[in-house]
Backbone bond lengths (Angstrom), bond angles and torsions (degrees), N, CA, C in turn:
res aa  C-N    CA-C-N  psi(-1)  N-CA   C-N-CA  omega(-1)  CA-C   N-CA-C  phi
1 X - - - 1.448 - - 1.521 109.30 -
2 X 1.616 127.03 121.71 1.259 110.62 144.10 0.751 162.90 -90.73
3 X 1.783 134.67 156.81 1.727 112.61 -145.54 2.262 71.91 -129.27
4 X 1.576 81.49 144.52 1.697 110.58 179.05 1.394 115.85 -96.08
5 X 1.343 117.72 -8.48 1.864 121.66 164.34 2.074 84.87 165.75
6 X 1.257 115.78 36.06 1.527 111.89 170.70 1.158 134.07 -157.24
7 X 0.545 143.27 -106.39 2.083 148.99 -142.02 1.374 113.89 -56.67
8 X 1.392 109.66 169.79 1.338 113.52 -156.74 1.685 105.30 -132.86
9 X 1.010 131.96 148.52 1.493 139.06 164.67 1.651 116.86 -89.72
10 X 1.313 103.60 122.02 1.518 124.62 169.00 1.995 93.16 -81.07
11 X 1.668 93.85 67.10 1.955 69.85 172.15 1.584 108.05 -98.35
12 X 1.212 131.20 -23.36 1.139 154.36 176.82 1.664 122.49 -66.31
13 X 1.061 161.96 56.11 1.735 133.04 -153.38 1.831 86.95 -80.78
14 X 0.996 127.54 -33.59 1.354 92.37 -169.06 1.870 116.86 -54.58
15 X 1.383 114.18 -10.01 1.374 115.33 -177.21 1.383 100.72 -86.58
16 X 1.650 128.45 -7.44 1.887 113.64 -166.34 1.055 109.14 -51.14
17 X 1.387 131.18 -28.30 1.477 113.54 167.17 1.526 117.39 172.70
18 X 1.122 155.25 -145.42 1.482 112.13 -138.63 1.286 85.80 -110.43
19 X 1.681 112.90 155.18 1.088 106.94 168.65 1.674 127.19 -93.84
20 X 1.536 117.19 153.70 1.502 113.11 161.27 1.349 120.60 -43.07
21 X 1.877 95.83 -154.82 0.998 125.07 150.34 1.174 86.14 -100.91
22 X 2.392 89.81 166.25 1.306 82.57 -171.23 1.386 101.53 -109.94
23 X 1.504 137.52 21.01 1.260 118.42 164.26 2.344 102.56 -130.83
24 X 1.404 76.39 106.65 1.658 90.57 171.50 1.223 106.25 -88.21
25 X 1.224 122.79 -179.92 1.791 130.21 153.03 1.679 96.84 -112.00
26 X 1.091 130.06 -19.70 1.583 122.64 -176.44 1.405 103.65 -146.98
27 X 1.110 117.01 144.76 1.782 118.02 -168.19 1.489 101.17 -67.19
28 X 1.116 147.39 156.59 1.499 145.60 166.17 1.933 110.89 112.88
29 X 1.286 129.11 148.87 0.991 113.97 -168.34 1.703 114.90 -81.09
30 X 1.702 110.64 -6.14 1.260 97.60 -146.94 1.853 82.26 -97.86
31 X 1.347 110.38 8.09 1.749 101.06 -177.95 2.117 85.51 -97.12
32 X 1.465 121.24 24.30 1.973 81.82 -177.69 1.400 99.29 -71.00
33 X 1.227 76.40 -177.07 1.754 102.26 169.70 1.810 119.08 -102.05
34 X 1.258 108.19 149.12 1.743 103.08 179.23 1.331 99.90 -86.71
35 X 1.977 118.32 121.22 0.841 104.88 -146.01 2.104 86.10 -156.08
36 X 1.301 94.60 109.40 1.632 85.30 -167.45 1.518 109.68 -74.11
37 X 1.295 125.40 173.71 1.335 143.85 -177.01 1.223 92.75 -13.39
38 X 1.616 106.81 -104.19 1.462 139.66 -166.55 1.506 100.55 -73.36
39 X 1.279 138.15 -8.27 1.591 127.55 165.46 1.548 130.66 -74.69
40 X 1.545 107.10 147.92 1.030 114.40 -156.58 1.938 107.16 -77.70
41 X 1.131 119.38 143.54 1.594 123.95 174.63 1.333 103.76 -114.93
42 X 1.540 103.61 177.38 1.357 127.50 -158.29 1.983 89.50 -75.80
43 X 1.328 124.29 136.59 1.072 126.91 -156.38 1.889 92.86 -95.55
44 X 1.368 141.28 114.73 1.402 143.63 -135.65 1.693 92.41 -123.93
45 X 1.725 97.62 -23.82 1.708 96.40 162.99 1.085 140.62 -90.64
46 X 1.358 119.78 -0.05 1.321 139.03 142.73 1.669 115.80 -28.41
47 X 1.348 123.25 -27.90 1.445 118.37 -159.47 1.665 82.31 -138.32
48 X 0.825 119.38 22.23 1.692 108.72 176.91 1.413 100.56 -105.21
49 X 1.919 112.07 126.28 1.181 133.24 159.48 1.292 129.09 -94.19
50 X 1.571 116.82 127.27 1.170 112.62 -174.83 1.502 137.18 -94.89
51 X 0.969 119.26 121.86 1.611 119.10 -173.04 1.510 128.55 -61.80
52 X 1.818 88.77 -63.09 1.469 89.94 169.67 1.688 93.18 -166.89
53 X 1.218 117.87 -179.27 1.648 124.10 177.18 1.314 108.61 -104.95
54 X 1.162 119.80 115.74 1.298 126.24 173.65 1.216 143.28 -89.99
55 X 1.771 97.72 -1.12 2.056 111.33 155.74 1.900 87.39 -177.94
56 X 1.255 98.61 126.31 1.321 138.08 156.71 1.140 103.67 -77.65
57 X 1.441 144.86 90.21 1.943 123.36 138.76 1.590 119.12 -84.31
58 X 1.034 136.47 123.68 1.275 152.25 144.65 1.523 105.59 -51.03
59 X 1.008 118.17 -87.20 1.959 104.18 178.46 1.498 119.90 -45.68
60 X 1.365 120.06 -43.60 1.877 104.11 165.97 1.143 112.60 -83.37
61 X 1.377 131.95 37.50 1.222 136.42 -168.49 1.660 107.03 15.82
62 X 1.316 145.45 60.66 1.389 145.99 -152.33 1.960 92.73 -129.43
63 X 1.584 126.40 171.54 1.086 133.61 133.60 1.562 105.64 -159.59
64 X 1.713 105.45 141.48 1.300 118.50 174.45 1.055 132.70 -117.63
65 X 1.317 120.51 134.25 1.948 118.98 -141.20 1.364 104.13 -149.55
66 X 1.622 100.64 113.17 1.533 119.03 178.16 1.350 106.34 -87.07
67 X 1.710 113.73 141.61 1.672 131.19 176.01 1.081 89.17 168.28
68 X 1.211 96.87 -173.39 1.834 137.89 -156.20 1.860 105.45 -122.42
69 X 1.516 83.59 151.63 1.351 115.55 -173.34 1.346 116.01 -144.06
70 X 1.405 103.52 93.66 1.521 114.40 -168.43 1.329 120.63 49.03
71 X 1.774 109.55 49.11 1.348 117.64 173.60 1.471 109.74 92.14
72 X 1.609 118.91 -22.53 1.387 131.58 -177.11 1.601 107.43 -84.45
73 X 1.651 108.70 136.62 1.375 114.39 157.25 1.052 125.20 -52.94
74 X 1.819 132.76 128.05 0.830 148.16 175.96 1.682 135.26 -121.61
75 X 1.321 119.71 131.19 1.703 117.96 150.99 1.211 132.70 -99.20
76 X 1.094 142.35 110.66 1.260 131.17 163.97 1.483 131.83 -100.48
77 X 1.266 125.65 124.98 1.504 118.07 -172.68 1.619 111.76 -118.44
78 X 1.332 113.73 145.71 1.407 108.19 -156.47 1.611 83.17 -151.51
79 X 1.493 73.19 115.27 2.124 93.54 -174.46 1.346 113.80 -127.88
80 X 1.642 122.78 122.37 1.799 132.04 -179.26 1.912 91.59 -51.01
81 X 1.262 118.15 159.63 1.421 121.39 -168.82 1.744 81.74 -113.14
82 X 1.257 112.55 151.26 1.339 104.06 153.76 1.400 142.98 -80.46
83 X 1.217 109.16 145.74 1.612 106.22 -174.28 1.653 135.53 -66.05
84 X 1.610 107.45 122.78 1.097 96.86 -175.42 1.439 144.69 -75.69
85 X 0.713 169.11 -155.39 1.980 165.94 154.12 1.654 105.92 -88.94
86 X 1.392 112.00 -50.13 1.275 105.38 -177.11 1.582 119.17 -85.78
87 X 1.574 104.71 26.37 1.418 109.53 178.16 1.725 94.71 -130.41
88 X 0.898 132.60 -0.45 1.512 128.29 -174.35 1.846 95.57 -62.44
89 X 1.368 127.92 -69.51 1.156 120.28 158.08 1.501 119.17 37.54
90 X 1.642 77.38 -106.46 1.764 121.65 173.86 1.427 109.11 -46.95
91 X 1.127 128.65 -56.16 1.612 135.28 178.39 1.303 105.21 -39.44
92 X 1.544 119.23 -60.99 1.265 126.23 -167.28 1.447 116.04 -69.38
93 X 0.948 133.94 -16.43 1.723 152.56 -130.72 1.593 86.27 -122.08
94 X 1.240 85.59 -74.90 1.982 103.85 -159.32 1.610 111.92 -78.02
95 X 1.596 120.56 -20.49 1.435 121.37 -155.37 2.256 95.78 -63.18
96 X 1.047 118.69 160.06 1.166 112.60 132.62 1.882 139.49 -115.97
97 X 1.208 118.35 132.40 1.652 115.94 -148.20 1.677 87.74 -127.75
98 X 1.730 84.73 140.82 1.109 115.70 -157.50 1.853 101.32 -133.81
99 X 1.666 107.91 115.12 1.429 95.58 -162.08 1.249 115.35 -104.81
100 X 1.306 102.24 149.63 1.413 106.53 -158.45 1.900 123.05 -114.33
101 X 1.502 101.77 -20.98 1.416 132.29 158.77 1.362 138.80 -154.98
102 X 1.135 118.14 108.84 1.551 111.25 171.62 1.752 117.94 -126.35
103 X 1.742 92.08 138.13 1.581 107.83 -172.73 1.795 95.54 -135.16
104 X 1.463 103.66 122.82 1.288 106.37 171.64 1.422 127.55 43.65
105 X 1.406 130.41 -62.69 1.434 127.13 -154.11 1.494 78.61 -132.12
106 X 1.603 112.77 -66.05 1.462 115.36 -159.14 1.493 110.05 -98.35
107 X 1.637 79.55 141.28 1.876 103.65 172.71 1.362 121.24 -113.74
108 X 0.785 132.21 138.78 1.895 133.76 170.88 1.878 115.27 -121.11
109 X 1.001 71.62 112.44 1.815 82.88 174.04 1.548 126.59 -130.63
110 X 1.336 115.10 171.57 1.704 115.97 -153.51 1.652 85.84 -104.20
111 X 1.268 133.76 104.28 1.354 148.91 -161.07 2.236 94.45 -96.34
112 X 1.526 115.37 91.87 1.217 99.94 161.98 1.408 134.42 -89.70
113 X 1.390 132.15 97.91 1.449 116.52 -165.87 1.468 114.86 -61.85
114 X 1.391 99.62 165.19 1.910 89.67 151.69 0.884 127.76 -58.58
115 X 1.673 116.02 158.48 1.607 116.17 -143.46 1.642 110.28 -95.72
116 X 1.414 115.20 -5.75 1.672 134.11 145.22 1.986 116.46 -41.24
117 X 0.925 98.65 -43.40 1.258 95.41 -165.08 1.701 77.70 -129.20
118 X 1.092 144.30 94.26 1.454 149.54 113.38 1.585 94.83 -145.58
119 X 1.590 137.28 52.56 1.213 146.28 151.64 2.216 112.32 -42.11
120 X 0.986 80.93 133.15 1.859 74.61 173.68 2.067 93.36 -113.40
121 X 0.909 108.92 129.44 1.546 120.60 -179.06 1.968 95.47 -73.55
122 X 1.490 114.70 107.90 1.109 114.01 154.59 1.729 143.28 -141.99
123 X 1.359 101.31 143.51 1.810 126.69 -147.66 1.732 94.30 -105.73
124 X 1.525 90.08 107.22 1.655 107.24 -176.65 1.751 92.86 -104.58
125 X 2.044 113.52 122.08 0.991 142.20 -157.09 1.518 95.91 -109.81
126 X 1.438 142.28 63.73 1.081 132.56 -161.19 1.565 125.88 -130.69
127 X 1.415 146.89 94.27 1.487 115.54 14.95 1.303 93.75 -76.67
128 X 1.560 101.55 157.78 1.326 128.08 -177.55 1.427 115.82 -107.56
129 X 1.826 127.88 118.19 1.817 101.02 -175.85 1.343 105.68 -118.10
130 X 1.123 130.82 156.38 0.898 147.67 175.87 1.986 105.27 -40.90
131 X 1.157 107.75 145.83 2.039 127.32 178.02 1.012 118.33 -58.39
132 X 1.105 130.55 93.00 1.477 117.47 165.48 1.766 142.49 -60.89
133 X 4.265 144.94 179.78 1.405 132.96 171.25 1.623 105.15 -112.79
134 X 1.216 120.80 -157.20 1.637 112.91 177.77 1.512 108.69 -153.21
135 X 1.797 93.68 139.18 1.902 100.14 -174.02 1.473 97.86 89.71
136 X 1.071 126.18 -125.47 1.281 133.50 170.99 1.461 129.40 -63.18
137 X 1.235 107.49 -13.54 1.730 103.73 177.23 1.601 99.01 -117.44
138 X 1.349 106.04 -72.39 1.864 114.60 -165.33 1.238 109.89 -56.58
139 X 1.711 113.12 -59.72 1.745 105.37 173.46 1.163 137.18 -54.53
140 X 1.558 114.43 -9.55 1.972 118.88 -170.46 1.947 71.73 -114.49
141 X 1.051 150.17 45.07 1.235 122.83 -173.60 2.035 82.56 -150.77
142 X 1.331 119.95 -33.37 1.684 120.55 -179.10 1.558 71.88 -85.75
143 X 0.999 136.05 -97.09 1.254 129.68 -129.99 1.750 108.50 -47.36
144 X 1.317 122.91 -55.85 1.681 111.49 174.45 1.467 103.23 -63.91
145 X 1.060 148.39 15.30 1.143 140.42 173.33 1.615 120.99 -108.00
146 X 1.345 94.18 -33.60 1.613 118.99 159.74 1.625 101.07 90.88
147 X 1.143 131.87 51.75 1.409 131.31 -136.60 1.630 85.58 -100.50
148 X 1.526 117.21 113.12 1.472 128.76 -160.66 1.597 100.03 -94.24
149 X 1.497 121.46 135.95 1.272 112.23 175.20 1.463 97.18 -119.47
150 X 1.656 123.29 37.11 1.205 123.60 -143.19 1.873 101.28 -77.61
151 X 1.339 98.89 -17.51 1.497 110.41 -179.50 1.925 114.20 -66.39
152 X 1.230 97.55 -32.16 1.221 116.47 -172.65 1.680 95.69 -65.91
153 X 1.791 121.75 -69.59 1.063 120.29 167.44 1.832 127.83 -24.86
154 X 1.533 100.78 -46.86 1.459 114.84 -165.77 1.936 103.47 -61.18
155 X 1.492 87.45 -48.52 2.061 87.83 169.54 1.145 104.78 -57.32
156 X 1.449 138.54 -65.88 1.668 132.94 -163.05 1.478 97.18 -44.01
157 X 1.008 105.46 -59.15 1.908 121.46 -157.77 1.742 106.42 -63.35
158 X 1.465 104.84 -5.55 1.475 128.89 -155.22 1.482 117.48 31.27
159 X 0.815 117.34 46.27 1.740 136.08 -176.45 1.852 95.97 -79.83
160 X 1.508 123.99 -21.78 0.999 114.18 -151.92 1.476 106.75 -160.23
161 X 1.267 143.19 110.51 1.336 141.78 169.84 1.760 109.03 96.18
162 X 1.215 109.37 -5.34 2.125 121.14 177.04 1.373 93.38 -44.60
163 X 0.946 135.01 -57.62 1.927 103.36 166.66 1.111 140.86 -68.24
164 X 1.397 106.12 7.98 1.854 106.50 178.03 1.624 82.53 -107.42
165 X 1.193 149.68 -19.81 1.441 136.78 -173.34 1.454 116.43 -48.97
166 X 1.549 141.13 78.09 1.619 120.93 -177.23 1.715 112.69 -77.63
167 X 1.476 133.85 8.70 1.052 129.32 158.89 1.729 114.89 -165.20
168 X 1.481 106.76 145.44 1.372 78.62 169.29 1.897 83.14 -158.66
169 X 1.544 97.41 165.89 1.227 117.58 -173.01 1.410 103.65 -124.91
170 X 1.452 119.31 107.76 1.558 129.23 -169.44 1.429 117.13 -70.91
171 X 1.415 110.40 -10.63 1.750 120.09 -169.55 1.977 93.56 -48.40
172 X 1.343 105.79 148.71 1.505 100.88 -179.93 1.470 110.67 -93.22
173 X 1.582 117.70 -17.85 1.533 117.36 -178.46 1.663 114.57 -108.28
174 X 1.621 121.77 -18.85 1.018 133.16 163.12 1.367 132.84 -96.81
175 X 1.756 107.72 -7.57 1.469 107.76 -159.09 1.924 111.39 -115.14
176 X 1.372 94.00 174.72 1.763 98.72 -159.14 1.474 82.43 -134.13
177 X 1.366 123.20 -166.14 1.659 175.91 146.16 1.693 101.25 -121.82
178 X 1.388 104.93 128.07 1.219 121.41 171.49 1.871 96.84 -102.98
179 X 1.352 145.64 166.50 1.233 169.09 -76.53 1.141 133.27 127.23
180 X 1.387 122.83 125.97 1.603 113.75 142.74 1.600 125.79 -81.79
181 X 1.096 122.15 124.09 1.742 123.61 175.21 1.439 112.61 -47.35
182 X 0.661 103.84 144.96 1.648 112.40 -179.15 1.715 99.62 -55.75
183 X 1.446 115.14 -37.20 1.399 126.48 -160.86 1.732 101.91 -62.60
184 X 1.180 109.33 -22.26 1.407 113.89 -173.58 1.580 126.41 -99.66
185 X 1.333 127.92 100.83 1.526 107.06 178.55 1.139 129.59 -81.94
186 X 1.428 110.39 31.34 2.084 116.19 173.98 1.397 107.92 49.68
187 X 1.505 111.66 41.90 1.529 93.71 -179.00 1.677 101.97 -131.77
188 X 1.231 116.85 8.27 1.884 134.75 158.11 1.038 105.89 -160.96
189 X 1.391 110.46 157.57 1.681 127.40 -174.87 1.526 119.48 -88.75
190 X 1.503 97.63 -4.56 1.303 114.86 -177.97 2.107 105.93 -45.66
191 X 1.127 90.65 -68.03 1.520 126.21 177.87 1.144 133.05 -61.30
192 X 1.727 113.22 8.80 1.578 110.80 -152.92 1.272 110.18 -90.35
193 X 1.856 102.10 144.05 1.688 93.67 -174.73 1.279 77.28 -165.78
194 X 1.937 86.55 126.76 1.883 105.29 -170.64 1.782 85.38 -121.60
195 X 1.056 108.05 176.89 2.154 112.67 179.74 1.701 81.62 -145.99
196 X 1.635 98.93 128.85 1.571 109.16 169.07 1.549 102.05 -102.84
197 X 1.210 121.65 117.06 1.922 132.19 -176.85 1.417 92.35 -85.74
198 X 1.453 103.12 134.50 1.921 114.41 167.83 1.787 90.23 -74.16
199 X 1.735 102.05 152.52 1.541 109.82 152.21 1.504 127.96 -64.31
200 X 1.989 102.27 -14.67 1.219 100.01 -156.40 1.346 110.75 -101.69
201 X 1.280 134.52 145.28 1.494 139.23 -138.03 1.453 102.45 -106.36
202 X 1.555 110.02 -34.18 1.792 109.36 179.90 1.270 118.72 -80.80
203 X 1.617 128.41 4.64 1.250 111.99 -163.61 1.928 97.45 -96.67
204 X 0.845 140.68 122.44 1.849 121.50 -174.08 1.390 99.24 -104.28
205 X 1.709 141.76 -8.84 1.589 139.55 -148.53 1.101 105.23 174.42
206 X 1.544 109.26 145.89 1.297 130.10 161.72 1.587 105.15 -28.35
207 X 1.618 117.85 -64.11 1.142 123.58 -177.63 1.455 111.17 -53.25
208 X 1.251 122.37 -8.00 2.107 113.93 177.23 1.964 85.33 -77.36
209 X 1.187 109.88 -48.79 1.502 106.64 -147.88 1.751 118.55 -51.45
210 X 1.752 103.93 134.81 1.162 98.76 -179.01 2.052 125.63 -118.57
211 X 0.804 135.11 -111.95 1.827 141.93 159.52 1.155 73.92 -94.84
212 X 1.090 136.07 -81.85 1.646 136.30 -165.37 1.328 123.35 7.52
213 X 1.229 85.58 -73.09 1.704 101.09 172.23 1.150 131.32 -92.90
214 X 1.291 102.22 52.50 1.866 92.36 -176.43 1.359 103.35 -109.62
215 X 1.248 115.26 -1.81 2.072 123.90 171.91 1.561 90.58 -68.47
216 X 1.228 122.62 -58.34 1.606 124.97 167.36 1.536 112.20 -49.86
217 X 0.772 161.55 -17.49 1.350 131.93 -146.87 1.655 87.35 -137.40
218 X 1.510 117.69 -23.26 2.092 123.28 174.55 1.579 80.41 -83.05
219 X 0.922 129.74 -17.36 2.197 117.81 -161.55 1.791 83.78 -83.32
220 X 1.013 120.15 -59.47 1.524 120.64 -169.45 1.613 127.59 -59.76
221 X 1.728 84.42 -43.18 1.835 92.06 168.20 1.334 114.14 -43.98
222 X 1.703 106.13 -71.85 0.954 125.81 170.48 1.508 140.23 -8.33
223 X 1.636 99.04 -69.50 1.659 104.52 -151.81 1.875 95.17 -105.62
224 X 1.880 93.14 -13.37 1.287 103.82 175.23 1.562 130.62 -59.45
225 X 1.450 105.34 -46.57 1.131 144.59 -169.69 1.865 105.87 -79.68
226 X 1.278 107.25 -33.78 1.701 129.04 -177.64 2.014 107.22 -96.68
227 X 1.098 93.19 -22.05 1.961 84.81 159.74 1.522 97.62 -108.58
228 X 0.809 152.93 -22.86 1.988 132.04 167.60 1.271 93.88 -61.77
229 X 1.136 128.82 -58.31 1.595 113.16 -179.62 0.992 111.34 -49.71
230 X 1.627 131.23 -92.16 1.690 94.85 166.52 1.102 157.53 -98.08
231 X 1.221 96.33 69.33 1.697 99.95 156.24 1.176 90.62 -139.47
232 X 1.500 153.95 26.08 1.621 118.77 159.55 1.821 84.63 -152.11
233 X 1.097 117.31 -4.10 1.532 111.74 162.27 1.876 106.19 88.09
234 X 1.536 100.95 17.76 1.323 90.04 -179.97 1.599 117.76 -108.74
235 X 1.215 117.69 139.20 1.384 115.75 -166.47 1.195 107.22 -97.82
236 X 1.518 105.93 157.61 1.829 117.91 -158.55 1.359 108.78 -59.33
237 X 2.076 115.03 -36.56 1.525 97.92 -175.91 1.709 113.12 -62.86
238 X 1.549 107.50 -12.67 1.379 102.41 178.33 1.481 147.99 -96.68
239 X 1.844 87.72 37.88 1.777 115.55 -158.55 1.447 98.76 -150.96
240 X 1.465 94.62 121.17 1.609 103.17 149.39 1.483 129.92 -91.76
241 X 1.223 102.29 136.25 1.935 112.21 -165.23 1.729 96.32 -118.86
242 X 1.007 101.44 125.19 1.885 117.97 -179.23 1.102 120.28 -160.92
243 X 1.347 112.51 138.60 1.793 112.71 153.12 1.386 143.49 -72.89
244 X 0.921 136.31 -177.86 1.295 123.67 179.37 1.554 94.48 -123.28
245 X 1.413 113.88 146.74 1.561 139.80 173.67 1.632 112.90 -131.80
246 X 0.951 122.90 106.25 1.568 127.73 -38.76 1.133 100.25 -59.32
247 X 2.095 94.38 165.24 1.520 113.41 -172.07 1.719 85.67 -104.73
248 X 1.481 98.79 168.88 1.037 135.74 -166.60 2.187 109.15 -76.14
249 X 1.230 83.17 -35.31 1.989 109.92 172.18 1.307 119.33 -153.26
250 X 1.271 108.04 119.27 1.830 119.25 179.46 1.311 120.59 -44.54
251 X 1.040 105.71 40.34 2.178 92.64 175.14 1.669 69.64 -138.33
252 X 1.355 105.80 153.42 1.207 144.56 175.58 1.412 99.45 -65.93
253 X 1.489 127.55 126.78 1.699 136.11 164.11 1.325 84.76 -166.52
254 X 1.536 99.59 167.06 1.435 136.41 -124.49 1.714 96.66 -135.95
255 X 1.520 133.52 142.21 1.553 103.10 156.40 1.262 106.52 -130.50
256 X 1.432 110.26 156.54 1.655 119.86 161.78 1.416 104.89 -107.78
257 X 1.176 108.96 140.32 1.301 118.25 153.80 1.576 112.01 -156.81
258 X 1.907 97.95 157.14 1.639 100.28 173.23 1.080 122.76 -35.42
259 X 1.656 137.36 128.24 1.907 107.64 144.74 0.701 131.98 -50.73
260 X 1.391 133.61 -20.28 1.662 123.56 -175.05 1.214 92.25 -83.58
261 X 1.196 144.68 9.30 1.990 135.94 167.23 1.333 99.61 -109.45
262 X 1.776 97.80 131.57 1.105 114.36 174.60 1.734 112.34 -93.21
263 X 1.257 99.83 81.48 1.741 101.10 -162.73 1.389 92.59 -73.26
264 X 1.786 98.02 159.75 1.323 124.27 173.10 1.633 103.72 -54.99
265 X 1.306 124.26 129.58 1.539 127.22 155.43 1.778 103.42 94.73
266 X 1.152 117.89 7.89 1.662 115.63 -167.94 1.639 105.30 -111.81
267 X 1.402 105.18 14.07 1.844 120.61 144.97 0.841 116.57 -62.71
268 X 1.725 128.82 142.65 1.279 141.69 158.08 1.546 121.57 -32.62
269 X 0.975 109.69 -15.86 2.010 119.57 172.92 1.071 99.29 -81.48
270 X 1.109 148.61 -19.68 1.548 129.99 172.90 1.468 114.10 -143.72
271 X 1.692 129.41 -35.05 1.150 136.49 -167.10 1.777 96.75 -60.77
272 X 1.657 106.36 148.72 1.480 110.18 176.27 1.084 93.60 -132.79
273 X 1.932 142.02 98.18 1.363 146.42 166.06 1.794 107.37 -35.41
274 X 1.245 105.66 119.48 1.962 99.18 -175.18 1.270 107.78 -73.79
275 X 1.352 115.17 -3.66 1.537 97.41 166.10 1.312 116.37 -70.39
276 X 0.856 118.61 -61.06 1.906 140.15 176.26 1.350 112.27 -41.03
277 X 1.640 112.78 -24.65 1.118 118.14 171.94 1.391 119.39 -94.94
278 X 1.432 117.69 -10.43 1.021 126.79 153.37 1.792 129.47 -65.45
279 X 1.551 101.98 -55.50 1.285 134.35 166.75 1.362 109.83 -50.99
280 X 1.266 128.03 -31.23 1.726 127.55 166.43 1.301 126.33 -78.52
281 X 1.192 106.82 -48.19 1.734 121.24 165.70 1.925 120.21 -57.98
282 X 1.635 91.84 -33.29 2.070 89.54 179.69 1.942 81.51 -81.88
283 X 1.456 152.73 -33.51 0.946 125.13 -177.53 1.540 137.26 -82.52
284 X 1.819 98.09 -13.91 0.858 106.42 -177.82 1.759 107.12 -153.59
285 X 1.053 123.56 111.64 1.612 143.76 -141.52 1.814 96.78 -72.62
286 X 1.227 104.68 -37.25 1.890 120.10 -173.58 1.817 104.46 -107.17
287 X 0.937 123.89 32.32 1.997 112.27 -141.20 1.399 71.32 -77.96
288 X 1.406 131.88 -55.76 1.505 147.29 -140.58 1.653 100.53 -69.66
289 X 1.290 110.56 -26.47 1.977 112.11 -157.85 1.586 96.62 -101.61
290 X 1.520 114.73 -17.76 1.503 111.48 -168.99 1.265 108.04 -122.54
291 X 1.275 141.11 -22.35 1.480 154.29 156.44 1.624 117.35 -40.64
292 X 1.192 113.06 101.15 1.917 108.09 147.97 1.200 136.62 -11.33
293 X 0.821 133.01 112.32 1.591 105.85 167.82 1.582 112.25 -140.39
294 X 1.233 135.79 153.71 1.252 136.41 -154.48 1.335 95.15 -119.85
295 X 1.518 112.73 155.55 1.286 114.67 163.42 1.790 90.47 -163.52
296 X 1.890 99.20 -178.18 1.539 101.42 -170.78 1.737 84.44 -111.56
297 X 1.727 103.97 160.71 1.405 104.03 169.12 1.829 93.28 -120.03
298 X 1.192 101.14 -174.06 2.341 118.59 169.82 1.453 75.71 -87.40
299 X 1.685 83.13 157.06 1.789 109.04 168.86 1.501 95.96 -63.71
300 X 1.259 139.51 -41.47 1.501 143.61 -178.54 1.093 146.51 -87.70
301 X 1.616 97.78 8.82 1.527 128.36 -179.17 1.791 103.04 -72.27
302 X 1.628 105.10 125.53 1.262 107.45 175.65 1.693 116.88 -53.99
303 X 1.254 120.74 -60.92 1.320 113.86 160.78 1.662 133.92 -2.18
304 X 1.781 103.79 -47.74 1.251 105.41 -154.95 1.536 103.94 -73.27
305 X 1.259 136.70 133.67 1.644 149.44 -175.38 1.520 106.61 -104.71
């Protein structure tokens, strides 16, 4: 579909909107529980009903599942973690295997590890609102909708997540908070995917961005790209940095992730390489406000006209 200065794609639900933790006892932040690192909480899926599934992947090994939680809208996503190297070991040692075919050379069997390391990574969406076009569709469409990025604020303000922050640059017109994505559990580099948040509150989309901001957008490459190096040792040729068209939440952020991860949304249908987005704006001051741009929507995406 093309958008003429607007709209956005729901291609993603794990992005509809920010995620929790994933084990509450009551949907909302002010019911969590005190609940250390590795300790166990009040289990909040116990009472979660399911409606229906709203994307099955088989290759990201992922599934996403709409219902309720004590009457409250809900997402839940429940994702295989990837496997580590310094656990192969243990797998082999400890698994018990159960066979399921053998012909000549090859066998296939149902491999159960210990129940430590067969973790399913899961992202409790609670309340959950519905996706929000732009200019004429998306912006008159967040705003009557009231589409809150208030979570987003709560990190700047550090009200919320100041220990997941591994860098941040306080400047108010140049500066970010760098992140880990929820998508990532910091436990291989295989997978890495950090989101750098602007300080600045007016920008909501690629489509706000102007020449203006391109001291912002070299500040992020930059210093972004220079704390993953150190702190997780990965070097810039070995990271893709993009936006999303449409993003997932109206304030302007940034993503890193590994190349060797084929992250959700970092296809040509929505991913915007920040160089290029850089590289468009020094050639062309408006490229972003007057430019086409295509993206895919769901057959059931409100958006779609």
């Amino acid at each position: 579909m093309a958008d003429t200065g607007k709209r956005e794609v729901c291609e993603d639900v794990d992005e509809t909107c920010k995620p929790t933790a994933a084990k509450l006892p009551k949907c909302g932040a002010e019911n969590q529980p005190d609940c250390d690192g590795g300790g166990e909480c009040a289990n909040v899926l116990s009472g979660f009903k399911v409606k229906s599934v709203l994307r099955d992947s088989a290759r990201d090994k992922t599934i996403f599942i709409h219902g309720t939680v004590e009457d409250q809208e809900a997402v839940v996503i429940l994702e295989k973690t990837p496997m580590r190297q310094d656990n192969l070991a243990e797998i082999f040692q400890k698994s018990r295997l159960k066979l399921q075919m053998k012909n000549d050379i090859y066998s296939t069997y149902q491999l159960q590890p210990p129940a430590h390391l067969n973790e399913i990574k899961t992202t409790v969406i609670c309340p959950a609102t519905q996706k929000h076009d732009y200019l004429s569709t998306t912006l008159p469409y967040i705003e009557s909708q009231s589409f809150s990025v208030q979570w987003v604020y709560n990190i700047l303000e550090k009200k919320a997540e100041a220990d997941r922050i591994v860098f941040e640059d306080p400047d108010p017109d140049t500066g970010f908070v760098l992140l880990p994505d929820f998508k990532w559990d910091q436990k291989q580099l295989y997978d890495l995917y950090l989101i750098a948040i602007v300080h600045q509150r007016n920008i909501k989309s690629l489509r706000d961005l102007t020449s203006d901001h391109l001291p912002l957008l070299r500040n992020i490459s930059k210093k972004g790209k220079e704390s993953i190096q150190k702190q997780y040792g990965m070097p810039a040729c070995k990271l893709r940095v993009y936006l999303h068209y449409q993003p997932s939440y109206y304030h302007l952020h940034v993503h890193f992730t590994s190349l060797n991860y084929d992250a959700p949304g970092c296809g040509v249908e929505r991913a915007h390489l920040l160089t290029d987005v850089i590289m468009n704006l020094e050639a062309d001051p408006q490229y972003y406000q007057n430019r086409t741009i295509n993206y895919t929507l769901r057959a059931d995406d409100n958006l779609l006209l």
